[in-house]
C-alpha positions as a printed NumPy array, in Angstrom:
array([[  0.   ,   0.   ,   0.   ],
       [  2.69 ,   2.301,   1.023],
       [  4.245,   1.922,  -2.295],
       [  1.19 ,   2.518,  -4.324],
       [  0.865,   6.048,  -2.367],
       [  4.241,   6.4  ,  -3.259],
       [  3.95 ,   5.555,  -7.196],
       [  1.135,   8.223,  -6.868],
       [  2.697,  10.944,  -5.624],
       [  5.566,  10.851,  -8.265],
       [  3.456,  11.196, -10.986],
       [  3.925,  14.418, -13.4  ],
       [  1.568,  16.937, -12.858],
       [  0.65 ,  16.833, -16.549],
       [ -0.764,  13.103, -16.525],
       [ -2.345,  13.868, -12.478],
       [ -4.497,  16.558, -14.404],
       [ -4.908,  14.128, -17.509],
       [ -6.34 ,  11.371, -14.89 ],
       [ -8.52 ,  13.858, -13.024],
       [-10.232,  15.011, -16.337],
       [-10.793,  11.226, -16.855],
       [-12.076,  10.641, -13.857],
       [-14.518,  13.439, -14.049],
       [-15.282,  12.571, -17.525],
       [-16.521,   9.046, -15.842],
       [-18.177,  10.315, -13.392],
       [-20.22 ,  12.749, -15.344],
       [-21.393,   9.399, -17.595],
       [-22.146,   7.33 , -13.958],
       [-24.28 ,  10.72 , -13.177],
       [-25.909,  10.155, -16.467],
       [-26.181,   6.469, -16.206],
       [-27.99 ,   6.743, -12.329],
       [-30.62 ,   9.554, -13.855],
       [-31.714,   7.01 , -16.582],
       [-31.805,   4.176, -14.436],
       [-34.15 ,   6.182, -11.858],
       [-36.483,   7.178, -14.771],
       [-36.552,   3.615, -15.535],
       [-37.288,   2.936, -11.419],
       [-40.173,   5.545, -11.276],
       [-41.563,   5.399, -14.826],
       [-41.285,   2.377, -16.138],
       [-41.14 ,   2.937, -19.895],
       [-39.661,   0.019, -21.506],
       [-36.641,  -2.616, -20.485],
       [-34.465,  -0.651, -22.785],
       [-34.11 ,   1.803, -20.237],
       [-33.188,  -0.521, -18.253],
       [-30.641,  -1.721, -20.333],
       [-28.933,   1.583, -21.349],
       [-28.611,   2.418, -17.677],
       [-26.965,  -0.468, -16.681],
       [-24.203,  -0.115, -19.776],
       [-23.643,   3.149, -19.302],
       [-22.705,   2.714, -15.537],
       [-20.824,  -0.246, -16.04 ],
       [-18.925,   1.566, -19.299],
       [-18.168,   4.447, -16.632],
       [-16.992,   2.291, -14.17 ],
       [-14.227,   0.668, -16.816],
       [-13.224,   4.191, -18.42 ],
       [-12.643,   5.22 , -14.969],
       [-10.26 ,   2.606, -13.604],
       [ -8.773,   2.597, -17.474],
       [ -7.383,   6.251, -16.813],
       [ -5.662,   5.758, -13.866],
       [ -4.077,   2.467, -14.633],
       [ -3.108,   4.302, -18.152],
       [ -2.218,   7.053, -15.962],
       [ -0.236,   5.16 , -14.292],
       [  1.678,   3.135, -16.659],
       [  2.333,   6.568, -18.421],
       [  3.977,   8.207, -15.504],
       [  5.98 ,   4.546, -15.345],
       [  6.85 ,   4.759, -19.003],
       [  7.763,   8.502, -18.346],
       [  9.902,   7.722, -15.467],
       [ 11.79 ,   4.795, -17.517],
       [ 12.775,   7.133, -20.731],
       [ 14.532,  10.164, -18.253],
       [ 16.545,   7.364, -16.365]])
């Protein structure tokens, strides 16, 4: 754990602010995601709503944890070509 804190605080402050958009970016689509999937809840329209909900949220949940492993790999490869 202590080395995970430590991988995280030496990344460049270019890919930090690169992973925070991402992140954001994510959560803005889980936001998204939760508001269809309560219109589904309270009016139920059709199982497609359903559907589309339930994609969307997990398709947030995968571009988040993509951008900060890719955000971390990048500050790895980063670290490897100024050694």
């Amino acid at each position: 754990m202590k080395q995970l804190l430590l991988e995280f605080k030496n990344i460049d402050c270019s890919i930090l602010k690169l992973m925070k958009l991402g992140i954001k970016f994510s959560f803005l689509i889980s936001i998204i995601s939760i508001i269809i999937l309560f219109t589904y809840d309270f009016i139920y329209t059709s199982p497609s709503t359903y559907y589309i909900g339930i994609s969307l949220f997990k398709s947030s949940l995968f571009f988040m944890v993509g951008f900060v492993i890719c955000g971390f790999a990048f500050s790895k490869i980063k670290n490897e070509l100024k050694n």
